[in-house]
N, C-alpha and C positions, 0 to 999 in steps of 0.2 A: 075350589082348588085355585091357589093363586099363581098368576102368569109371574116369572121371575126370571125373564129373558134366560137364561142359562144357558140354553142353544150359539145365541148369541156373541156368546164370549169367547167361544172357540176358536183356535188360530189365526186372533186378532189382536192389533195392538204393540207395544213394544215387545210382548214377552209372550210372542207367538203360540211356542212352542219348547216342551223342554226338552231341548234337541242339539247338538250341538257344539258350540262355542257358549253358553250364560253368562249372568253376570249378574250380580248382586252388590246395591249400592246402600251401605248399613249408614244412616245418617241420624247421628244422634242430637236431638233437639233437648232445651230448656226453654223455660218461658219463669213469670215471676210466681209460680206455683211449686216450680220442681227443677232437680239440677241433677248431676252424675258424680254420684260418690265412685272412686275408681272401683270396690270391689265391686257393685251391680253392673261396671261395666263388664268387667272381666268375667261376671255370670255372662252376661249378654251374648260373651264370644263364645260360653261354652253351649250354651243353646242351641245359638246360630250353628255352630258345626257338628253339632247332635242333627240338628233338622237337614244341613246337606250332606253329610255320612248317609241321614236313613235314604232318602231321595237319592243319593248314586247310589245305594247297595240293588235300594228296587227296581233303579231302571237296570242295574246289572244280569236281577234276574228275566228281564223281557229283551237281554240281550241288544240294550241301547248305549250308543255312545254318546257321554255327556259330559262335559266339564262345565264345572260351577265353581266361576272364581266369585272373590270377595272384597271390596275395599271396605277402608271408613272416612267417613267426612265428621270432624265434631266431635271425634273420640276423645282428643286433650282437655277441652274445656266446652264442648258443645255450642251446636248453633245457636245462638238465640233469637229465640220467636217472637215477634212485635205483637204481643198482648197477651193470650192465654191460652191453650193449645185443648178444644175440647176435647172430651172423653165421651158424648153422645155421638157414635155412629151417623146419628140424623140430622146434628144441628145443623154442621154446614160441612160441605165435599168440597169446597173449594176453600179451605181456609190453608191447606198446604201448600197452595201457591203460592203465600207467603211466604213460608219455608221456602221455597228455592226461591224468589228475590233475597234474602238475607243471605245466603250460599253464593251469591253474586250472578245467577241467571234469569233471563229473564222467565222462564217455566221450566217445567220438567223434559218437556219435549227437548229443551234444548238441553240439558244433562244428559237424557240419553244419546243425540247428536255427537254429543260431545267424548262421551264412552265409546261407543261405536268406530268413533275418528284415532281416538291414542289407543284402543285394542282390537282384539281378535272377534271380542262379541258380537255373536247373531242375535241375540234375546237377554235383552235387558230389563230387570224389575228394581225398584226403589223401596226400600226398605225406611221407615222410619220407625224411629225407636223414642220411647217417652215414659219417663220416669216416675208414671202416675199406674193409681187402679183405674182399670177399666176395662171392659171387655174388647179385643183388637180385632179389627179387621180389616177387608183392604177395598179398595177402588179398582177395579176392573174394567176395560176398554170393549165396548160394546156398538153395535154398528149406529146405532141411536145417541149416543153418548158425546155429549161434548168434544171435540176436537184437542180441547185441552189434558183430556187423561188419554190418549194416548202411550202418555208413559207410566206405563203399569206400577201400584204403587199398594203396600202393606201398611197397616199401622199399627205397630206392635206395641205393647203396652208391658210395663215390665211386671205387675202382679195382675193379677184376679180382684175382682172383688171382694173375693173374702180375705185379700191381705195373702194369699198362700203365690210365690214368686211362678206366672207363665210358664206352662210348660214347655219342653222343646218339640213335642208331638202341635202345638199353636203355631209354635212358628213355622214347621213344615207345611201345616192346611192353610196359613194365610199366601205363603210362596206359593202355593200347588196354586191356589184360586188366581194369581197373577198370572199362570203360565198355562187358564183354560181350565183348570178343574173346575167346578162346581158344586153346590152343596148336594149334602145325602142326610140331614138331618130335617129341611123344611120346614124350620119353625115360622114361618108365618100363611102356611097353605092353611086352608079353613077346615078343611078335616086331617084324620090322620093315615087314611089312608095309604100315601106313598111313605111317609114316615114306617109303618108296620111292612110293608113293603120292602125298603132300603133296610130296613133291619133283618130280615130272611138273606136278602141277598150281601150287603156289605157291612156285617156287625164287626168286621176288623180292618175293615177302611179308614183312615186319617181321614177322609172328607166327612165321615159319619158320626166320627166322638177323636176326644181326643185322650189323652192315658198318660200320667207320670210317667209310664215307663214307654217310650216310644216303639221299644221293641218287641213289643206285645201288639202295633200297627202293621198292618201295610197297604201298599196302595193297588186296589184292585182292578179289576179288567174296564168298567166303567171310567174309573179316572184314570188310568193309561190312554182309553181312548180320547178323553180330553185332553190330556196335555201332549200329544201328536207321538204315543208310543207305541200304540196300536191303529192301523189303517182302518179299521171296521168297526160297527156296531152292533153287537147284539142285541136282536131284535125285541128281547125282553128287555133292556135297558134303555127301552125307545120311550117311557112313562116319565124317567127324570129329566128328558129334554123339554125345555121350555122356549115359547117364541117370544118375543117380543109383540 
C-alpha cells in the first residue's frame, strides 16, 4: 500500500479550509505551444461556475457558510510562460514559479499576501488554466513540502487526452484537493484493496471519479471532513488517511 501523505494536507497551507471568506485566483497562461481562443475561454468560465455552484450547494447541504469569490489574471491575452508549460504531472512542480515571476511576483506566496491584503479572503487557492491536453491536477501544501507551495495551487488543463473538453466535476476535485480533500480513487497504492473499499463507500464522491454531468456527484462525509466541514472522523474512514 503506498504512503501518499494525504493526512498531511489537511488544514494546511493557503487554502486551509473551505470555510468562510475563499478565493480563487483563475490565471490563464500560454507559452509557444498553445494560446486562448476567446470561446475556450468563455468554456473555461462556464466550468469554473459549474464546479463552485456544485461546491456551495454541498456545503449548503452540511449547513456551512461559504463564499467563493473569483478573479482572472490573463483572461485578455494570457500570461506568457518563458518556455513550455508541461503537461507531465512529474516533470517538474516547480516550473509554475515561473508563471508568477511573468505575473510580476516574486512567488506565489506573495500573490496570495497580496489577495489577502486588497480582500476579505480567509483561503486562497490558485488556479491555472492551460490550453493544452493533458491530465490536470494540483500542488498541495503539506507539513514536509517545500515552503514555496504554500500557495495552494491547481492545474487545469482544458481537454483530456482523448481531445473530449475537462469536465467541470475536474475542476471541482482539483479545487477540493487545494482546500484538503484528498484522493479516493488510489491509483498508485500497490493493491486494490482501498480502491474496492472507497468504491462501497464513496461511489458518488467527486474525489472518487469524476462524471460529465456534475450533478450526478457529491461530496461526501470523508471529504467534508477534509476540507474543515465536518469536525470529526468516522472511524471507518480512518484507512484513507495517510502519513507522511
Amino acid at each position: 500500500m503506498l504512503i501518499s501523505n494525504q493526512k498531511s494536507k489537511r488544514n494546511i497551507g493557503s487554502a486551509a479550509k473551505l470555510i468562510g471568506n475563499c478565493y480563487l485566483l483563475n490565471i490563464y497562461l500560454k507559452d509557444q505551444e498553445s494560446s486562448w481562443p476567446d470561446e475556450a475561454k468563455q468554456n473555461i468560465i462556464l466550468r469554473m461556475d459549474q464546479a463552485v455552484n456544485f461546491i456551495k450547494g454541498s456545503a449548503a447541504s452540511y449547513n456551512i457558510d461559504v463564499t467563493i469569490d473569483q478573479e482572472s489574471v490573463g483572461f485578455e491575452t494570457g500570461i506568457e510562460y518563458p518556455g513550455i508549460i508541461p503537461v507531465d504531472m512529474f516533470e517538474n512542480v516547480y516550473w509554475s514559479e515561473k508563471a508568477f515571476k511573468a505575473m510580476g511576483f516574486l512567488n506565489g506566496n506573495e500573490i496570495v499576501k497580496d489577495i489577502r491584503k486588497r480582500t476579505k479572503a480567509q483561503q486562497v487557492a490558485l488556479v491555472f488554466h492551460v490550453n493544452k491536453l493533458g491530465r490536470s491536477y494540483n500542488i498541495s501544501y503539506c507539513f514536509k513540502c517545500d515552503s514555496i507551495f504554500y500557495a495552494e495551487r491547481a492545474v487545469m488543463f482544458n481537454r483530456y487526452d482523448g481531445n473530449i473538453l475537462t469536465y467541470s466535476s475536474s475542476y471541482a476535485h482539483e479545487i477540493l484537493h487545494c482546500f484538503g480533500a484528498g484522493e479516493l480513487y488510489f491509483p498508485f497504492d500497490s493493491t486494490k484493496e482501498r480502491y474496492e473499499l472507497a468504491k462501497n463507500y464513496f461511489c458518488e464522491d467527486v474525489m472518487f471519479r469524476v462524471d460529465s454531468d456534475i450533478n450526478r456527484l457529491s461530496i461526501g462525509e470523508y471529504t467534508a471532513y477534509r476540507i474543515g466541514w465536518l469536525n470529526s472522523l468516522n472511524r471507518k474512514y480512518r484507512e484513507f488517511e495517510d502519513y507522511c
